[in-house]
VEXTI-621974 format. One record per residue (C-alpha): z, y, x. Coordinates in nm, 3 decimals. Example, Ala and Ser with C-alpha at 12.3 -4.5 7.8 and 13.67 -1.06 7.14 Angstrom:
BEGIN
{zz=0.780, yy=-0.450, xx=1.230}
{zz=0.714, yy=-0.106, xx=1.367}
This chain:
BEGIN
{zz=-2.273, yy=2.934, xx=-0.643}
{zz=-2.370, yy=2.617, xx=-0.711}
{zz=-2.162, yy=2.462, xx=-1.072}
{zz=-2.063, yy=2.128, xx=-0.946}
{zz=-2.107, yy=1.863, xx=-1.247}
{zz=-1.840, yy=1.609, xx=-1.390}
{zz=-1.931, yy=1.248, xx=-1.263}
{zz=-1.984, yy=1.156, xx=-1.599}
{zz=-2.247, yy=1.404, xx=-1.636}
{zz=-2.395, yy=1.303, xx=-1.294}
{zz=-2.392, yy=0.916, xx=-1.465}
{zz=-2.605, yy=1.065, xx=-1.783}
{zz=-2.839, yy=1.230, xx=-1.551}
{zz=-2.905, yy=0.939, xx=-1.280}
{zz=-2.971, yy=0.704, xx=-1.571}
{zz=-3.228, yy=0.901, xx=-1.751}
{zz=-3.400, yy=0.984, xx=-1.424}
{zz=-3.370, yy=0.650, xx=-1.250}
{zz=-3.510, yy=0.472, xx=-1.594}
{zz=-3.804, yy=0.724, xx=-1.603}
{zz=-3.890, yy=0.706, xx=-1.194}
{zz=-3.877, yy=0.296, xx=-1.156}
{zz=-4.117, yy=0.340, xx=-1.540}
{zz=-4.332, yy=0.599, xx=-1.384}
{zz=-4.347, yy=0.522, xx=-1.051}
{zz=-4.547, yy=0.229, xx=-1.095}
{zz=-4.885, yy=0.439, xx=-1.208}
{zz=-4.886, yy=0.778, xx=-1.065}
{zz=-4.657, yy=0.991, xx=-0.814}
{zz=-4.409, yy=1.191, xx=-0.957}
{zz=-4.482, yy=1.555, xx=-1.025}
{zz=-4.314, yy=1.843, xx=-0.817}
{zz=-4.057, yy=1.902, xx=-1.134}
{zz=-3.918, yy=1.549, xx=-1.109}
{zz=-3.849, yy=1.579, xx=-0.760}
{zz=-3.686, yy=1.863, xx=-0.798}
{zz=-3.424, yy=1.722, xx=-1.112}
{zz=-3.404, yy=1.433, xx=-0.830}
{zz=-3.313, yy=1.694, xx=-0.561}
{zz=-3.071, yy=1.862, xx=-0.756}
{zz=-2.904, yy=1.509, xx=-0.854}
{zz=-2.877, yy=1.418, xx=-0.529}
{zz=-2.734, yy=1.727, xx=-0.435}
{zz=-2.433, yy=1.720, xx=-0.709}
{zz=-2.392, yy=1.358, xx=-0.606}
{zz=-2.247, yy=1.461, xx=-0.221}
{zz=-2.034, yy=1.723, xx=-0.384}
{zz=-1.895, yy=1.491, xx=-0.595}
{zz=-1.854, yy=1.222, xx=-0.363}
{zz=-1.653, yy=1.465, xx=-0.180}
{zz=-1.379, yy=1.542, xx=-0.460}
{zz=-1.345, yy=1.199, xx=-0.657}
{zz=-1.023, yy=1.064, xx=-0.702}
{zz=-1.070, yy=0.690, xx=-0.750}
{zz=-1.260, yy=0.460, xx=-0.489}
{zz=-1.447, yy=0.306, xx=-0.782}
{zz=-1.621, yy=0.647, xx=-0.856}
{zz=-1.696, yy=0.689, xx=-0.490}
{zz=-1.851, yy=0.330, xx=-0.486}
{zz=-2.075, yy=0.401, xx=-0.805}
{zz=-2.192, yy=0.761, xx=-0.619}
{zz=-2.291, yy=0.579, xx=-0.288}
{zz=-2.503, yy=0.311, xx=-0.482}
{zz=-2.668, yy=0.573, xx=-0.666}
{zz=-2.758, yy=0.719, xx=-0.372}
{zz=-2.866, yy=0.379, xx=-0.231}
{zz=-3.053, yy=0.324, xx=-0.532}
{zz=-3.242, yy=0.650, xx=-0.480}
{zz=-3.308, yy=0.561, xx=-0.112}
{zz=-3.526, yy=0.295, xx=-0.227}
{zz=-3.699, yy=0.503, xx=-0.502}
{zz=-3.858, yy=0.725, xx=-0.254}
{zz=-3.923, yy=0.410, xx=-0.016}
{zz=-4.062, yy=0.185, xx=-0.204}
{zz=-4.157, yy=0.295, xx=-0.552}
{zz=-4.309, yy=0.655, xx=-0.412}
{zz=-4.373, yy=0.659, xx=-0.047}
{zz=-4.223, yy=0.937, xx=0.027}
{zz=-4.053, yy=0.965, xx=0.358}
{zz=-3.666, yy=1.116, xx=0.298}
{zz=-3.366, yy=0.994, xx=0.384}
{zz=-3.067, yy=0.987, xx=0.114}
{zz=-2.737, yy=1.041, xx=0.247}
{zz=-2.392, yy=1.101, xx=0.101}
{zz=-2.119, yy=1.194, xx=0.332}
{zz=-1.873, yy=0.953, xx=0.368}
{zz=-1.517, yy=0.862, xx=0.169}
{zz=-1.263, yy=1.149, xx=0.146}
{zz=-0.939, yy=1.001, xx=0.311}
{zz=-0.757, yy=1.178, xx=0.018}
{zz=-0.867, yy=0.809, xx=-0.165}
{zz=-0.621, yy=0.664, xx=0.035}
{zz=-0.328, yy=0.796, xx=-0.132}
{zz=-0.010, yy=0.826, xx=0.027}
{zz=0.279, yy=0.594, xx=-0.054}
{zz=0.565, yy=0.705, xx=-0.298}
{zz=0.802, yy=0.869, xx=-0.013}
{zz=1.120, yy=0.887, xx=-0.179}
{zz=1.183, yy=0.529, xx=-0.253}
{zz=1.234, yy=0.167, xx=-0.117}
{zz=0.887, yy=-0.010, xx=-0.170}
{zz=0.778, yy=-0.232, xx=-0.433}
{zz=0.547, yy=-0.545, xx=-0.322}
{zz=0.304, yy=-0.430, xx=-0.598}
{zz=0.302, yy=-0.106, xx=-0.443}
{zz=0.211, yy=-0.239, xx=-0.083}
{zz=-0.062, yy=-0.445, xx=-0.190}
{zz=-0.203, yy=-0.148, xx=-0.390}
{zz=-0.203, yy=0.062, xx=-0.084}
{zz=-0.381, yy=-0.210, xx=0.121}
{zz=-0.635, yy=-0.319, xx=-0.090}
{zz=-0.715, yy=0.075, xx=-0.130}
{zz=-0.754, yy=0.076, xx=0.213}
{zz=-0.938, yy=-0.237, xx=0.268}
{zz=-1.180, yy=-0.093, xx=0.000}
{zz=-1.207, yy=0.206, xx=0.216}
{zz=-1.305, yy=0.002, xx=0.536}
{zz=-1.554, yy=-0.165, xx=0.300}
{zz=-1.655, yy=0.171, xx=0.181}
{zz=-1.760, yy=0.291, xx=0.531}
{zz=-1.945, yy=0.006, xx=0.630}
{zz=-2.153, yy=0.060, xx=0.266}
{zz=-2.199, yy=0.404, xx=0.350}
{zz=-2.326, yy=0.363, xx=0.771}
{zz=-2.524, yy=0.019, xx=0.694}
{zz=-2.663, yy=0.056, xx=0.330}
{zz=-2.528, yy=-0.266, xx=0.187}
{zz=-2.245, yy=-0.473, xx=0.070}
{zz=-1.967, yy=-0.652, xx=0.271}
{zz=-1.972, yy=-0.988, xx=0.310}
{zz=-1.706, yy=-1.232, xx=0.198}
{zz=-1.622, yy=-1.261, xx=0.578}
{zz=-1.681, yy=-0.867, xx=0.609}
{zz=-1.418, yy=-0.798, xx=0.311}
{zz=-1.165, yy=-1.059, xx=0.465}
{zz=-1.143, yy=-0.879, xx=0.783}
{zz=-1.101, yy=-0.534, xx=0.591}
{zz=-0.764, yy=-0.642, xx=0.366}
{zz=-0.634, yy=-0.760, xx=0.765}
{zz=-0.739, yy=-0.469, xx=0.922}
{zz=-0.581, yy=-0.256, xx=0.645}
{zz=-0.274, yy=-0.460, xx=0.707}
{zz=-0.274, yy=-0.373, xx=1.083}
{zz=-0.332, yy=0.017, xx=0.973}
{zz=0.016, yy=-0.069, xx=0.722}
{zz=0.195, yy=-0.232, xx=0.999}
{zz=0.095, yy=0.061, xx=1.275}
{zz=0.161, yy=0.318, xx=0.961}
{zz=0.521, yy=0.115, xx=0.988}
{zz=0.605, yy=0.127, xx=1.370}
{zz=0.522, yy=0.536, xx=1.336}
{zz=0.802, yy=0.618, xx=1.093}
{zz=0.531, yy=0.661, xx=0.750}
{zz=0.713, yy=0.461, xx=0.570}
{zz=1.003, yy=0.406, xx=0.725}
{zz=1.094, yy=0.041, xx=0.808}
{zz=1.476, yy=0.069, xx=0.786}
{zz=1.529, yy=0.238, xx=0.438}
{zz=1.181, yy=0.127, xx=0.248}
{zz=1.026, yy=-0.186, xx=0.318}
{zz=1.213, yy=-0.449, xx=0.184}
{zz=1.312, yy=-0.835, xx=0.331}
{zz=1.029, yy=-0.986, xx=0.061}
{zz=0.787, yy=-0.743, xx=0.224}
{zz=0.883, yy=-0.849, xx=0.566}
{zz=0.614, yy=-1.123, xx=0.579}
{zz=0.319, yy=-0.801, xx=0.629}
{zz=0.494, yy=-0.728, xx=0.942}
{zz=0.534, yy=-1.110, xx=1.061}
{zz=0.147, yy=-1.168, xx=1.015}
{zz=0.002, yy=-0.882, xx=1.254}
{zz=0.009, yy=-0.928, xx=1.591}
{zz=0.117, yy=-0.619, xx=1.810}
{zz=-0.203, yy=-0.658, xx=1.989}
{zz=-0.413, yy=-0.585, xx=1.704}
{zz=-0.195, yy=-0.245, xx=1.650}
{zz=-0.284, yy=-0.143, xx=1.983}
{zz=-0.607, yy=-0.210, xx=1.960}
{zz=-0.664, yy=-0.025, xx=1.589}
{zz=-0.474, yy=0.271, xx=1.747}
{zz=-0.756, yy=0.264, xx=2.063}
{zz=-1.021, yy=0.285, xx=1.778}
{zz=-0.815, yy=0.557, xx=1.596}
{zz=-0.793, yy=0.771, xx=1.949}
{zz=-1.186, yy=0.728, xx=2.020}
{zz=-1.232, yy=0.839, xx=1.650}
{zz=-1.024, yy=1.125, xx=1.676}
{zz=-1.167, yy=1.265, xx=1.989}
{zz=-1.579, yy=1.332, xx=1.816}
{zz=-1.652, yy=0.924, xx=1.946}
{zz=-1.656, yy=0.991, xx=2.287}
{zz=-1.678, yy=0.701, xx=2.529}
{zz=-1.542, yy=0.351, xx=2.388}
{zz=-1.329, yy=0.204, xx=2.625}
{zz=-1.095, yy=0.075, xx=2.404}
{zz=-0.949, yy=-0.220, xx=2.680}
{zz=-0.892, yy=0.089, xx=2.952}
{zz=-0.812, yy=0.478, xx=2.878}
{zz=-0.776, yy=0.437, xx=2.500}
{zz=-0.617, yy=0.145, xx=2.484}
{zz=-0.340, yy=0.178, xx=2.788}
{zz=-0.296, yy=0.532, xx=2.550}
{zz=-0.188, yy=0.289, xx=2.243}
{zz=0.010, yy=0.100, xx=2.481}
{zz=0.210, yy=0.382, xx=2.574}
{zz=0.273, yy=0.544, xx=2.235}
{zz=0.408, yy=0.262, xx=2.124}
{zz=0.662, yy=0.241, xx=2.414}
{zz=0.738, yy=0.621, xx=2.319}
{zz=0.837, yy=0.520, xx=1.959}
{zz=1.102, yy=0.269, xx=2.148}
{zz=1.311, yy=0.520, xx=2.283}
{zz=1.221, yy=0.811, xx=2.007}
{zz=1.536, yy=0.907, xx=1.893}
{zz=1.401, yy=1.038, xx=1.574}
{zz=1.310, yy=0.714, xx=1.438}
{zz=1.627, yy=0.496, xx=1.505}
{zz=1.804, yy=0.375, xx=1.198}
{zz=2.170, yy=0.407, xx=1.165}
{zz=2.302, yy=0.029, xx=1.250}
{zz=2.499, yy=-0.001, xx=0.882}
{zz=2.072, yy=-0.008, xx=0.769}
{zz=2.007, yy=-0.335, xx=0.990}
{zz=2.206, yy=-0.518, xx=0.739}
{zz=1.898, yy=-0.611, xx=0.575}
{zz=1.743, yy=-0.732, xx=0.863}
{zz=2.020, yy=-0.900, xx=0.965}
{zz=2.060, yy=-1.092, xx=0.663}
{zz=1.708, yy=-1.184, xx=0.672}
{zz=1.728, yy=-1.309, xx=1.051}
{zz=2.071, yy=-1.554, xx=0.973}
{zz=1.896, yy=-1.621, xx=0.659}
{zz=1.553, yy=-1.755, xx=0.810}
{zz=1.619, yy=-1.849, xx=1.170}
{zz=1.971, yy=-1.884, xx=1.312}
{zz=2.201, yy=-2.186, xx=1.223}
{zz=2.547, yy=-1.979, xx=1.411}
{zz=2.370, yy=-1.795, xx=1.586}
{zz=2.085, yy=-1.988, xx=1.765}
{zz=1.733, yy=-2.099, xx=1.673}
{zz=1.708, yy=-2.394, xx=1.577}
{zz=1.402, yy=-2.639, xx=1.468}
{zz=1.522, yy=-2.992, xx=1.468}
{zz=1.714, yy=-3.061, xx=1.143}
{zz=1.582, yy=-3.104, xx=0.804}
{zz=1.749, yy=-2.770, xx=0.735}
{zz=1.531, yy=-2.483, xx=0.564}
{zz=1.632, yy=-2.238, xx=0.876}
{zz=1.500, yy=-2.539, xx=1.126}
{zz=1.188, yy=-2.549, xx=0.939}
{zz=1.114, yy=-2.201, xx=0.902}
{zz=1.235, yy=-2.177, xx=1.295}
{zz=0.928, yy=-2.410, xx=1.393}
{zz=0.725, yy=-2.254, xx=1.202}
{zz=0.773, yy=-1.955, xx=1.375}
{zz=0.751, yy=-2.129, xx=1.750}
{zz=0.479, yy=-2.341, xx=1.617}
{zz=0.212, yy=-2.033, xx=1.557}
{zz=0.353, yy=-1.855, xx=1.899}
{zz=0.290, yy=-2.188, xx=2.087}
{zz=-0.058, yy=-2.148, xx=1.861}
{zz=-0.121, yy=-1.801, xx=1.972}
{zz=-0.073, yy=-1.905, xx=2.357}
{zz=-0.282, yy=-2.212, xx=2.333}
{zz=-0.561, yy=-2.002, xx=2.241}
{zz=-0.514, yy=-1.723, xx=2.498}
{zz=-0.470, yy=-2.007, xx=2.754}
{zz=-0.807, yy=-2.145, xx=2.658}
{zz=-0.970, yy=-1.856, xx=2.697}
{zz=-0.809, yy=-1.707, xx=3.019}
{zz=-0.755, yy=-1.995, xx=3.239}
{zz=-1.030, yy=-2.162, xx=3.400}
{zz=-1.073, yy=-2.536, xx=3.378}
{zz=-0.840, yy=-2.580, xx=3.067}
{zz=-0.786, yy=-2.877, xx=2.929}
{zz=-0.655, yy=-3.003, xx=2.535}
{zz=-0.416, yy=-3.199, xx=2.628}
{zz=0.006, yy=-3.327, xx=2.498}
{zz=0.073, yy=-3.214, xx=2.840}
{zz=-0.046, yy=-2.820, xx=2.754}
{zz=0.057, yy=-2.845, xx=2.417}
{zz=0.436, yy=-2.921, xx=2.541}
{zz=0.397, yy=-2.653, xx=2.802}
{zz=0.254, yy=-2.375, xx=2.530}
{zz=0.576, yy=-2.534, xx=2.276}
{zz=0.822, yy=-2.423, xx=2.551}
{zz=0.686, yy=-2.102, xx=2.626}
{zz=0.696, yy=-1.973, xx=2.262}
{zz=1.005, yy=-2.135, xx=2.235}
{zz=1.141, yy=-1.970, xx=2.505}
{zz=0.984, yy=-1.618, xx=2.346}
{zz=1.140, yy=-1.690, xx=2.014}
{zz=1.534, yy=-1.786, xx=2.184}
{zz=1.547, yy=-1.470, xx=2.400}
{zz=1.453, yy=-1.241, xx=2.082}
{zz=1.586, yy=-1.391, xx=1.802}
{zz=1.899, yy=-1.512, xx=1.987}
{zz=1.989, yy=-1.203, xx=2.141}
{zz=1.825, yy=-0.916, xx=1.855}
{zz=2.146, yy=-0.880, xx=1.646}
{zz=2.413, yy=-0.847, xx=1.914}
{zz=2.196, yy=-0.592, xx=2.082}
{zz=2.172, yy=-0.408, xx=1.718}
{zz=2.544, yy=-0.449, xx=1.630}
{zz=2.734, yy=-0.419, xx=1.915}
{zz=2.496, yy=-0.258, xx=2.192}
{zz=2.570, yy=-0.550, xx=2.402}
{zz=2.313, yy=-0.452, xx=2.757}
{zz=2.244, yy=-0.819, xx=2.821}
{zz=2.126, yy=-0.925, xx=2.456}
{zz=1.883, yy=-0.609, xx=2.522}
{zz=1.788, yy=-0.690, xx=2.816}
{zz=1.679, yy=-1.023, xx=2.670}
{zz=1.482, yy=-0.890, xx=2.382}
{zz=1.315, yy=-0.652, xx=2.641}
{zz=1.267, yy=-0.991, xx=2.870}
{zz=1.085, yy=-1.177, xx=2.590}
{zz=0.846, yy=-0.872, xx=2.526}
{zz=0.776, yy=-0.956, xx=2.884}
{zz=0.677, yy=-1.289, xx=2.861}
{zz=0.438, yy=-1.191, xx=2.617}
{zz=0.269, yy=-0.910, xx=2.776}
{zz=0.359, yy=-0.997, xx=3.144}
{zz=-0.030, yy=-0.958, xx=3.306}
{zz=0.008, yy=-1.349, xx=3.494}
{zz=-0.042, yy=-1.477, xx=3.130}
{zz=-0.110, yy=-1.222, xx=2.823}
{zz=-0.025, yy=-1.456, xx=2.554}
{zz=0.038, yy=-1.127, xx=2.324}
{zz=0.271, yy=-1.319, xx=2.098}
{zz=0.495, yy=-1.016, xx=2.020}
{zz=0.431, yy=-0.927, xx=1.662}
{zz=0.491, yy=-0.651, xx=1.399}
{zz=0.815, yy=-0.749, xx=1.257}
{zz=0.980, yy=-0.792, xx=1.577}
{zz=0.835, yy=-0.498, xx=1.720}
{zz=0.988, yy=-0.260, xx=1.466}
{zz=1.328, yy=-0.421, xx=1.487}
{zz=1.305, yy=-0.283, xx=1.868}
{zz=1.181, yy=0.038, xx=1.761}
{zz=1.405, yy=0.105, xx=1.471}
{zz=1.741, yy=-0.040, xx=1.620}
{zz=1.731, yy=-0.087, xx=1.996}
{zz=1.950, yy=0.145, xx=2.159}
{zz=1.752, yy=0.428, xx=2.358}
{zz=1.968, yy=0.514, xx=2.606}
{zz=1.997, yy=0.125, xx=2.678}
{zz=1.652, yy=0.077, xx=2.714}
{zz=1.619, yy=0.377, xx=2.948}
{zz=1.873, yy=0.289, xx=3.219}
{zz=1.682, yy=-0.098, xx=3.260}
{zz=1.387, yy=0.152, xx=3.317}
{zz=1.591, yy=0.382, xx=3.541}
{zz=1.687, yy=0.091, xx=3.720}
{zz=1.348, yy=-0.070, xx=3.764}
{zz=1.199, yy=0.225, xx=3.878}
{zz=1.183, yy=0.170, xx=4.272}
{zz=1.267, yy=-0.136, xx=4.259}
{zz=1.085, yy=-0.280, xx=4.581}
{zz=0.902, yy=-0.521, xx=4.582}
{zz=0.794, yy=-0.544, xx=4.218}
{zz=0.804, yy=-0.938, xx=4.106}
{zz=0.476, yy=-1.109, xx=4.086}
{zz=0.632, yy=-1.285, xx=3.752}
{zz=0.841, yy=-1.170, xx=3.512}
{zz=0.845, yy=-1.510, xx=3.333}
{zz=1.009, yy=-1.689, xx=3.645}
{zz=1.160, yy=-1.469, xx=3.899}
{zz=1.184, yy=-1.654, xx=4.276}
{zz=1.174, yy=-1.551, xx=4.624}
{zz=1.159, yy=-1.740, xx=4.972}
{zz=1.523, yy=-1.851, xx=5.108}
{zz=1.602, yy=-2.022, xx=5.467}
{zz=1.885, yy=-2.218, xx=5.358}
{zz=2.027, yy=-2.521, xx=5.546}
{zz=2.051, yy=-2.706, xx=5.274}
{zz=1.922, yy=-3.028, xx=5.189}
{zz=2.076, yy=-3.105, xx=4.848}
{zz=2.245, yy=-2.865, xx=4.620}
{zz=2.426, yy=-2.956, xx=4.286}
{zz=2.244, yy=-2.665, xx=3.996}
{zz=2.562, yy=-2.614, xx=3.813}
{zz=2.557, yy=-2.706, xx=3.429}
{zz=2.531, yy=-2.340, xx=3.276}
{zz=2.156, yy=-2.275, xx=3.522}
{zz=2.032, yy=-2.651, xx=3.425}
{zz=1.736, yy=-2.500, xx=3.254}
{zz=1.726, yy=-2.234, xx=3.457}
{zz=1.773, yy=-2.227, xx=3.828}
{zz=1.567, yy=-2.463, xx=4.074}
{zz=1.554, yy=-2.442, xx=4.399}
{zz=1.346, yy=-2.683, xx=4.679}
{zz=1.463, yy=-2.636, xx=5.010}
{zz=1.226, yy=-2.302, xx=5.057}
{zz=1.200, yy=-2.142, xx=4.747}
{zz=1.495, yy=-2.035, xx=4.466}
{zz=1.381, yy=-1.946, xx=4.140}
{zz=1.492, yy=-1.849, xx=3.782}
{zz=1.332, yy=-1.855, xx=3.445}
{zz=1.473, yy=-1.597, xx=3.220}
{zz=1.742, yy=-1.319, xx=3.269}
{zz=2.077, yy=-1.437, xx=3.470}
{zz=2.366, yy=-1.374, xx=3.316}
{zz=2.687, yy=-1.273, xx=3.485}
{zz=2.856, yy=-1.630, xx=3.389}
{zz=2.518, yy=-1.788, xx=3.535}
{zz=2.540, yy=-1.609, xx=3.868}
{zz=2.900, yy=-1.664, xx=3.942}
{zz=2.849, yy=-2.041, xx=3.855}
{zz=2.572, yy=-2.032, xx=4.174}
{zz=2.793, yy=-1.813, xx=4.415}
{zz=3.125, yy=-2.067, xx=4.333}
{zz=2.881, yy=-2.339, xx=4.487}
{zz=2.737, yy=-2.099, xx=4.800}
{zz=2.978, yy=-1.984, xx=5.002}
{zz=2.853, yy=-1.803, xx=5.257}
{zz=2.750, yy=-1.463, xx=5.297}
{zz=2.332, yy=-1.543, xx=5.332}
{zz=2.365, yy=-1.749, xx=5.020}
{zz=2.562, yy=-1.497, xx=4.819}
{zz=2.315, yy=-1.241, xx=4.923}
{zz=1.955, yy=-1.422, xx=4.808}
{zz=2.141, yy=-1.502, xx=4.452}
{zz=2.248, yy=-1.156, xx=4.380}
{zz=1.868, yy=-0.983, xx=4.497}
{zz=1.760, yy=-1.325, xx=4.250}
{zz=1.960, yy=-1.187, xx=3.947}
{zz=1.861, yy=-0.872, xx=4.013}
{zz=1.512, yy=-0.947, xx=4.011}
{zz=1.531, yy=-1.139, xx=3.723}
{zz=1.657, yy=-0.862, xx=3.477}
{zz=1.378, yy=-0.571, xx=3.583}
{zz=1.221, yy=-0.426, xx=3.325}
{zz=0.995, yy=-0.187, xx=3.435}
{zz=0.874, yy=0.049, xx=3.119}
{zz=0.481, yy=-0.066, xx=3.187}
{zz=0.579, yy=-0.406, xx=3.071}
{zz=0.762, yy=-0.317, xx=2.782}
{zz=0.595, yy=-0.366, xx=2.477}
């Protein structure tokens, strides 16, 4: 059995033998005993890099073996290949699990695991990140935190606190998804990469599991943090609001203002013929302001007091940003935990239930409408469906979810049966949530 040496021992020996190979490689080709103290280097090299405990000594082991590599290359000749295997994930090192979560601790944890990304690429490519390169790894480790989050490891509700709340807010659900696709292929020996189709839609749908996973859900008395953080931040009694000199109204258009962001840059690349314009850039303001209304307007009454149509709104917005007539993919990681840690399950499950067979499926779920053959010329849109309802002369429509109060305000202006009839299959469109487009 082979004695496996102390990496400080392995240091002492790669020095002397490194010094003496770059010296005496210069005049004359080493002799059969040097390649064998090189051979047997090596070889305690990949059994170390297997059991090290600190990325730094794993970094120091894989340039050896780099610097090795281009020994036998270059300064002998010789044709061999020097490989280490690749970074134990025990360097990762789990999180302290029986405590609420320090900010120091969080960034310690990512930047360990942006140093493993970094790590990897070292190992496969035989060089060093670039600036750009090491950027990318502390957000992708970030994504890996924020998909670590939505799974339960650590738990959102009792151990990440409001100051950490910002990791969440900066990762877009998208880029979970498409981290977990990568994670799937991985896992399965590297088969086939079709990260936009089977592994992907996979991601998708584990991530709609976690929303009704009874396991995970928090105990509502453990939103108060959240909720705190949301009046806080966002809502001046109750509603987002962004004009006003107010710290909420600025931190409110803040938060439209990179949605409308995210959408103007989907929209440029999705939708032929697109033009920078005010016009677009009002159109992509009212869209994420839309977004942001339906879920932060409607997130703590459907936490607090189970109410079905503040739900069904938070469910609604998720739609407008996955909905596949735009894609905008402006749902992100803080608001996707507050679904999966709080939203009722059994709630979520009947708007399923009830979507189901519905038939036919909408072609929106932004703006639900449907052809009418109405004898009316004029119709007064009563105050409550303003910003809502529309109709002209051949076509009803409505943006959103209709409320109760909403549809009763349009049936106490259409009296007759055919009228009544078109408004209630309208509402009823209007609040399907079929579980595909969830999340």
């Amino acid at each position: 059995m082979i004695r496996e040496w102390p990496i400080d021992e392995i240091k002492q020996a790669h020095s002397k033998l490194y010094e003496r190979a770059i010296r005496d490689g210069r005049v004359s080709k080493p002799r059969q005993a040097v390649l064998d103290e090189v051979d047997e280097l090596l070889s305690q090299i990949r059994l170390c890099s297997q059991s090290v405990r600190t990325i730094d000594d794993y970094r120091w082991l894989s340039q050896a073996a780099l610097q090795w590599q281009v020994v036998y290359s270059s300064t002998w000749n010789i044709a061999k290949t020097v490989e280490i295997p690749g970074p134990p994930k025990a360097l990762l090192q789990p999180l302290p699990s029986d405590k609420a979560l320090s900010e120091t601790e969080l960034e310690s944890w990512r930047n360990r695991h942006a140093d493993y990304i970094g790590l990897l690429r070292f190992v496969e490519q035989r060089r060093e990140s670039s600036p750009e390169e090491m950027e990318w790894d502390w957000y992708q480790a970030q994504v890996i935190l924020v998909s670590d989050i939505l799974d339960g490891f650590p738990n959102f509700a009792g151990r990440i606190a409001a100051e950490s709340y910002w990791r969440l807010d900066q990762v877009w659900l998208k880029e979970v998804k498409r981290i977990r696709a990568y994670f799937i292929w991985e896992g399965e020996g590297r088969k086939v990469f079709d990260p936009e189709e089977k592994n992907y839609d996979r991601a998708c749908e584990h991530i709609r599991d976690m929303l009704v996973n009874k396991e995970i859900k928090a105990q509502a008395i453990e939103f108060g943090v959240a909720k705190a953080y949301l009046e806080g931040r966002y809502l001046t009694g109750g509603r987002v609001v962004h004009e006003g000199t107010s710290e909420k109204c600025a931190s409110a258009k803040v938060l439209i203002a990179t949605k409308a962001e995210r959408i103007r840059e989907r929209r440029k690349w999705t939708e032929s013929g697109y033009i920078e314009s005010s016009q677009n850039d009002l159109t992509n303001w009212l869209r994420a302001e839309t977004y942001v209304k339906l879920f932060y307007e409607n997130i703590i009454p459907a936490v607090v007091e189970k109410d079905r149509m503040s739900v069904l709104r938070v469910l609604k917005a998720f739609q407008y940003s996955k909905a596949p007539e735009n894609c905008w993919w402006v749902i992100n990681g803080f608001e996707t935990a507050l679904a999966i840690y709080f939203l009722d399950c059994e709630i979520i499950e009947s708007f399923w239930a009830d979507s189901e067979n519905a038939d036919p499926l909408p072609a929106s779920y932004i703006n639900s409408s449907m052809q009418v053959s109405w004898g009316l010329r004029e119709f007064h849109v009563p105050a409550i469906c303003k910003d809502s309802f529309t109709f002209d002369g051949k076509q009803i429509a409505f943006r959103g979810v209709m409320t109760d109060e909403q549809k009763e305000a349009l049936l106490e202006q259409l009296q007759e049966e055919d009228y009544r009839e078109d408004i209630e299959l309208l509402c009823r469109r209007s609040r399907l949530i079929p579980r595909r487009t969830t999340l």
